[in-house]
C-alpha positions in Angstrom: 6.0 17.8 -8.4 6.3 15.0 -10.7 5.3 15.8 -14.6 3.1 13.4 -15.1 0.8 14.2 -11.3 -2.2 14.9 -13.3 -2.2 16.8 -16.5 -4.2 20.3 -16.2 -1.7 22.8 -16.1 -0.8 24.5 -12.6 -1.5 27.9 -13.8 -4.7 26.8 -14.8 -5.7 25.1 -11.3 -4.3 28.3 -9.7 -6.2 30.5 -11.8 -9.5 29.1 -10.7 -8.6 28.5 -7.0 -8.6 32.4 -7.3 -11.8 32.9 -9.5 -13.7 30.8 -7.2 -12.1 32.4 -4.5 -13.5 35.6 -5.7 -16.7 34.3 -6.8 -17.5 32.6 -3.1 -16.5 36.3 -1.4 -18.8 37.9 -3.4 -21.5 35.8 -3.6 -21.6 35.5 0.6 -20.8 39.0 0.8 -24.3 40.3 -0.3 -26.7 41.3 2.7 -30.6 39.9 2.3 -31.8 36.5 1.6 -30.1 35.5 -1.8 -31.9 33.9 -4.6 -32.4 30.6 -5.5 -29.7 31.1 -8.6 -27.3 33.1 -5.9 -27.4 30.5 -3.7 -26.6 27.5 -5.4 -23.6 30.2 -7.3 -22.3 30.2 -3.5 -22.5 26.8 -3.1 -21.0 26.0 -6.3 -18.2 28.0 -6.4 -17.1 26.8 -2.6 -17.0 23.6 -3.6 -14.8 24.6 -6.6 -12.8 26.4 -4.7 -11.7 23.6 -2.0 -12.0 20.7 -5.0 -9.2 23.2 -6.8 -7.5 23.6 -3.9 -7.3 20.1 -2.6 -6.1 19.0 -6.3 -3.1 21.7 -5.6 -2.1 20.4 -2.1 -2.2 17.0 -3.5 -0.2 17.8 -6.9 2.2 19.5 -4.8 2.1 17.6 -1.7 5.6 16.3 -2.0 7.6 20.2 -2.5 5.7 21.4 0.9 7.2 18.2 2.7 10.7 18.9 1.1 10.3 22.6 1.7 9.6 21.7 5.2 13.0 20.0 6.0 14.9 23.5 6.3 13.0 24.4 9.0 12.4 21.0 10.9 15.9 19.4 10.7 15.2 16.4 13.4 16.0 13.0 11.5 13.0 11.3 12.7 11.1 14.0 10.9 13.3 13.5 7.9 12.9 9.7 8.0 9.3 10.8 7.7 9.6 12.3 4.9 11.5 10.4 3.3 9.1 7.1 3.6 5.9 9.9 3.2 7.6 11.2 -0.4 8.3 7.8 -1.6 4.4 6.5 -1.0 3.1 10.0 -3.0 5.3 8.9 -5.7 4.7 4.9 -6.1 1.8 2.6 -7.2 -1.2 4.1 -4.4 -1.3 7.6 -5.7 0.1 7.2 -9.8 -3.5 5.7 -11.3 -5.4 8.1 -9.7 -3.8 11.2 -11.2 -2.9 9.5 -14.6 -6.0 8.2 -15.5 -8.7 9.9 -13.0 -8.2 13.0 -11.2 -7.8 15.2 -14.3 -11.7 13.7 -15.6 -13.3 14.3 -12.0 -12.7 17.7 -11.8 -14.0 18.7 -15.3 -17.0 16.8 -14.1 -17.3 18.5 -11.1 -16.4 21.9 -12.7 -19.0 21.5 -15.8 -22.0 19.2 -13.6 -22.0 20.4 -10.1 -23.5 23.7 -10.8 -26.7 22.1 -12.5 -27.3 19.1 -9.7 -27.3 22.0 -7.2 -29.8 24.4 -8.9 -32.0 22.4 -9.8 -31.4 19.0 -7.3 -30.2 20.3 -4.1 -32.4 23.8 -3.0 -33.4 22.1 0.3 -30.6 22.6 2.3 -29.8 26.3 2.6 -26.5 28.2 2.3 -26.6 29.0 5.9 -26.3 25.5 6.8 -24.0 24.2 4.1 -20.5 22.8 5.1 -18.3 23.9 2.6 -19.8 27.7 2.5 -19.7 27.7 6.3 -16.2 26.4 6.2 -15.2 28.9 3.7 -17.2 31.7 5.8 -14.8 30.7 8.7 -11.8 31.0 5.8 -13.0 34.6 5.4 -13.4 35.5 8.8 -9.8 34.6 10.2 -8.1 38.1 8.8 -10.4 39.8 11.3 -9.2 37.6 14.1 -6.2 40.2 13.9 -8.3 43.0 14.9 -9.8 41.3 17.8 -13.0 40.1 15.7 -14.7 36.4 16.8 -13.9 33.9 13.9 -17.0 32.2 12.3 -17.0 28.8 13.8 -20.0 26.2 14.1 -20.9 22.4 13.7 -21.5 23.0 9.9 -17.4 24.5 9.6 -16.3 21.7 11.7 -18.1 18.9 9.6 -17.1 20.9 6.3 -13.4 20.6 7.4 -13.6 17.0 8.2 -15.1 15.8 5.9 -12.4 17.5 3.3 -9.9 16.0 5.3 -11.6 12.7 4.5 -11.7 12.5 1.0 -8.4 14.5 0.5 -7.3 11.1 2.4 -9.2 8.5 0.9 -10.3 9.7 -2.4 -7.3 9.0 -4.4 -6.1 5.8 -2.5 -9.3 3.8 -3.2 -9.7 5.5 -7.3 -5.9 4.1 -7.8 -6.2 0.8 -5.9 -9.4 0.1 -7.8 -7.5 0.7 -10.9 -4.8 -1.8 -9.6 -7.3 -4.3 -8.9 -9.0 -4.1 -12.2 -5.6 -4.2 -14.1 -4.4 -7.2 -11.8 -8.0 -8.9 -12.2 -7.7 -8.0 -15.7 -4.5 -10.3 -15.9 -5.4 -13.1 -14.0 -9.0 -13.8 -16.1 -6.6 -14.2 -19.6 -4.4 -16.4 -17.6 -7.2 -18.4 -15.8 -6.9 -21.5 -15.3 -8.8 -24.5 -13.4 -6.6 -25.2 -10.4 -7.8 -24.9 -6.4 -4.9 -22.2 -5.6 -5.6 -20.3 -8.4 -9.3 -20.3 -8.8 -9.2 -18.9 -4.6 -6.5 -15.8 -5.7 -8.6 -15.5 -8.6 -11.7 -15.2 -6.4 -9.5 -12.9 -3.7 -8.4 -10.5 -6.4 -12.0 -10.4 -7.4 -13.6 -9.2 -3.6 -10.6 -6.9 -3.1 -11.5 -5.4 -6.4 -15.6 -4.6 -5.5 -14.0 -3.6 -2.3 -12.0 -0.8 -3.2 -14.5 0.1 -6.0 -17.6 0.3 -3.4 -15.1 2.9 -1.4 -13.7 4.7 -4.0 -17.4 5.6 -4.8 -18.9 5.4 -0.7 -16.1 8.6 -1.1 -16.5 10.6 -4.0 -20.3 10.2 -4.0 -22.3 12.2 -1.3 -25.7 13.0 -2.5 -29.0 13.6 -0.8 -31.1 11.2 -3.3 -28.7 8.2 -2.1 -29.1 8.6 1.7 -25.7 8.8 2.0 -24.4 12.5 3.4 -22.1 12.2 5.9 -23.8 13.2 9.5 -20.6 13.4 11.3 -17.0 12.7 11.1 -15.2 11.3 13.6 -14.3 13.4 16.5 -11.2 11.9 18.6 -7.5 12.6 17.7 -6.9 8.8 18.9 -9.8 7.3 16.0 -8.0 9.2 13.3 -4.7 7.5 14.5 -5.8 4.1 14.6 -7.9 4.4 11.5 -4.7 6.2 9.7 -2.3 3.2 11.3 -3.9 0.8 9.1 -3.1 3.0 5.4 -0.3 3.6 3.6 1.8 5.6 3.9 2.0 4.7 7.8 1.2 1.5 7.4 4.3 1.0 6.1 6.1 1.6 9.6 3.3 1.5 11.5 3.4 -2.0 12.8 7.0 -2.1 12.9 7.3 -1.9 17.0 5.3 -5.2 16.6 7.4 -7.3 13.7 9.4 -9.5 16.0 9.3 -12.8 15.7 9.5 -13.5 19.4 7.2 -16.6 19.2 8.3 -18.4 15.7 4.3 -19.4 14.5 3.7 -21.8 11.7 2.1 -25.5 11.6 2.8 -28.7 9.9 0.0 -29.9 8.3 -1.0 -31.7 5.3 -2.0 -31.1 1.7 -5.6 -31.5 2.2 -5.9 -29.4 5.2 -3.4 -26.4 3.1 -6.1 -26.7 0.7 -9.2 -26.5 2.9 -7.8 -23.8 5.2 -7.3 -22.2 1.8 -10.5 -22.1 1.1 -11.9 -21.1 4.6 -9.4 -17.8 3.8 -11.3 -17.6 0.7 -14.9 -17.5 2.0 -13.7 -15.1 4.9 -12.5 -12.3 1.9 -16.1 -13.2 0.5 -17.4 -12.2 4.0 -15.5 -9.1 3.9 -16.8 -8.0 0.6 -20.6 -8.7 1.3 -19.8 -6.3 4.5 -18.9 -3.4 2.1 -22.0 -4.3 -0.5 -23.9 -4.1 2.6 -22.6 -0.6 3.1 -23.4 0.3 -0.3 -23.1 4.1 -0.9 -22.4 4.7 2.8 -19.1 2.8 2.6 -16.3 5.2 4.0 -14.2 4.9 7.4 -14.0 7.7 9.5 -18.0 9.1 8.6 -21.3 8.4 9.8 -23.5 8.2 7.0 -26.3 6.3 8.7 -26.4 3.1 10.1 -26.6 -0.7 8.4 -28.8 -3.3 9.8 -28.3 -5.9 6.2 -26.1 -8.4 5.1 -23.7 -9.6 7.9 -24.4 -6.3 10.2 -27.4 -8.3 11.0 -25.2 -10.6 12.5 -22.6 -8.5 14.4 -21.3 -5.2 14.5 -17.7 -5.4 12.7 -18.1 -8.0 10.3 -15.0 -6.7 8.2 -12.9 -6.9 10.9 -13.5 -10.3 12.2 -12.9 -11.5 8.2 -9.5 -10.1 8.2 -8.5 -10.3 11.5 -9.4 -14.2 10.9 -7.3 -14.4 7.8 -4.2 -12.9 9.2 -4.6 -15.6 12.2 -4.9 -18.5 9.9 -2.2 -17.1 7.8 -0.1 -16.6 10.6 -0.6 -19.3 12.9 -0.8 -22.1 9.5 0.9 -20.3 6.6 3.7 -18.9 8.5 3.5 -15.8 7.4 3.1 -13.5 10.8 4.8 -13.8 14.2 2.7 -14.0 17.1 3.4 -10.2 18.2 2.3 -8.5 15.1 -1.2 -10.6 15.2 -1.2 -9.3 18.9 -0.8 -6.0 17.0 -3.4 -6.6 14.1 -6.2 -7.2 17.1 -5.0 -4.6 19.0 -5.2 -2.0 16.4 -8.3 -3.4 14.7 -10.0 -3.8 19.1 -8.9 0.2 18.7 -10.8 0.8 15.6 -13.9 -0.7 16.2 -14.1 0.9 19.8 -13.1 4.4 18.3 -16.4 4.3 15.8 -18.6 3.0 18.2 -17.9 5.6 20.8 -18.3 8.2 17.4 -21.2 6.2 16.3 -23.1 6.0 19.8 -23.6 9.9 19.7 -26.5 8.8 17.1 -29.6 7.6 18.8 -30.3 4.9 15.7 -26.6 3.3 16.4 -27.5 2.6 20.1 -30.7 1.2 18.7 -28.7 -0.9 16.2 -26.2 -1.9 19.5 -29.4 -3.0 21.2 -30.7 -5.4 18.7 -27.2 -6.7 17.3 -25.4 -7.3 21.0 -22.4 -9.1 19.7 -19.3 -7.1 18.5 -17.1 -9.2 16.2 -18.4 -13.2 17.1 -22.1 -14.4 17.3 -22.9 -15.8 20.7 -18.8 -14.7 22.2 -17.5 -11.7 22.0 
């Protein structure tokens, strides 16, 4: 683990996976209806328990990888972790334990157990995620001696959902920090010219972007309309989804970079500078998508479905945007071959597929699909 992953000490962390742990077995170990007080106790210190938890796995992420290799010697696997170690250690992971991580979980730790007493009574333990998920936790020691595991919708969607954020959560915090510093940088060097005002405005979308995520994941509360419903359910969404991300992004599209078909058009000043600009406006497209999505902005999750902004329109607006960018940037800017933009629609064809079929399991989305026909382009496709 590096020294500077976050700056709670280990034994500390440890020491209250295990208090919670305790807490949580006691707590769901009493017989009768609970109290109000007991209740939200239970749900508190689950929630602890996984948000300590998931804070080790990630601190510590990199030794279980390492630790791995003396067991699973193939080199592909080693190559793996190799490029996986590298990613834990740069620039997408290092804001978000330097400057975040370490504040979110005293505010979880000191805040939670207040918003659930006295905010949250409505939704009983019995049907909570996380103590359902830690009830299944529990119950595998008994598996052993031939006893059924607790298992329902609620474990399932508990377990997901952790997977989610564990994902997300500290990828969007540290590339909203990026964008902020980088934004930061570019205002005190601003200056009027047609390139720069359009990276200026770029840096500016990418920016509310990954801040509307980073908060879409770390803020799930009743009062917003914004709990997740379901996550999705197919081994082949999570692929695709997780194809786009680093760390596998950053091999991911390899079987597709080879300039087979050399792209990239003469054309003059004016039209550099117009198509410039059409990139520009597309970025703007792709941010109004994600204010659109608000709160509910997160991939992978149904939170409830959008009908504003550009969803009004068609059913992907984010992918068309960038799909459209890296065309004009390939096919006029020279910056992809033709078989990685054959790979970018692909993929992104895969995604949108994936949540639909995830997303048609709610009666509202095939509502939505009814009264918004068109999947990526008004009036063809």
């Amino acid at each position: 683990m590096l020294p500077d992953r976050g700056n709670i000490p280990a034994d500390v962390i440890l020491c209250g996976v295990f208090i919670f742990l305790l807490m949580s077995v006691i707590t769901l170990g009493r017989k009768g209806r609970g109290t109000g007080f007991s209740e939200a106790v239970a749900k508190y210190a689950c929630r602890m328990f996984f948000l300590l938890a998931s804070y080790l796995c990630l601190r510590n992420v990199d030794v279980l990888l390492h630790f791995s290799l003396r067991y699973l010697r193939w080199d592909v696997y080693h190559d793996l972790v190799t490029v996986l170690v590298g990613n834990l250690n740069g620039g997408n992971y290092y804001n978000f334990f330097i400057y975040f991580v370490d504040v979110y979980v005293a505010f979880c730790v000191f805040l939670t157990f207040p918003y659930l007493y006295w905010l949250e009574r409505r939704i009983p333990v019995s049907r909570d995620r996380y103590v359902n998920l830690l009830r299944t936790l529990m119950s595998l020691p008994g598996v052993l001696r031939k006893r059924t595991m607790h298992w329902n919708a609620e474990s399932r969607l508990g377990l997901m959902t952790i997977l989610v954020k564990v994902f997300f959560v500290p990828l969007m915090v540290s590339w909203s920090i990026n964008n902020f510093v980088h934004l930061k940088n570019s205002t005190l060097a601003f200056h009027w010219n047609i390139y720069f005002v359009n990276a200026y405005l770029v840096a500016l979308f990418i920016f509310v972007d990954t801040v509307i995520f980073a908060t879409g994941y770390l803020v799930e509360l009743p009062q917003l309309d914004n709990e997740i419903k379901s996550v999705e359910p197919s081994l082949l969404g999570w692929l695709v989804c997780l194809w786009c991300y680093p760390p596998f992004n950053i091999f991911s599209f390899r079987p597709f970079d080879y300039c087979i078909i050399r792209t990239g058009m003469e054309c003059p000043v004016w039209a550099h500078v117009v198509l410039t600009c059409i990139i520009t406006l597309l970025w703007g497209i792709f941010v109004w998508s994600s204010i659109a999505l608000g709160f509910k902005a997160s991939n992978l999750t149904n939170r409830g479905i959008v009908r504003e902004g550009p969803y009004r329109y068609v059913r992907h607006p984010a992918y068309t945007a960038k799909l459209l960018i890296w065309i004009i940037q390939g096919i006029f800017f020279s910056q992809f071959g033709v078989l990685i933009l054959l790979g970018f629609v692909i993929v992104y064809a895969l995604r949108a597929w994936t949540e639909e079929r995830h997303l048609s399991l709610d009666p509202d989305y095939l509502s939505y699909c009814r009264a918004v026909k068109w999947r990526f382009l008004p009036g063809i496709i």
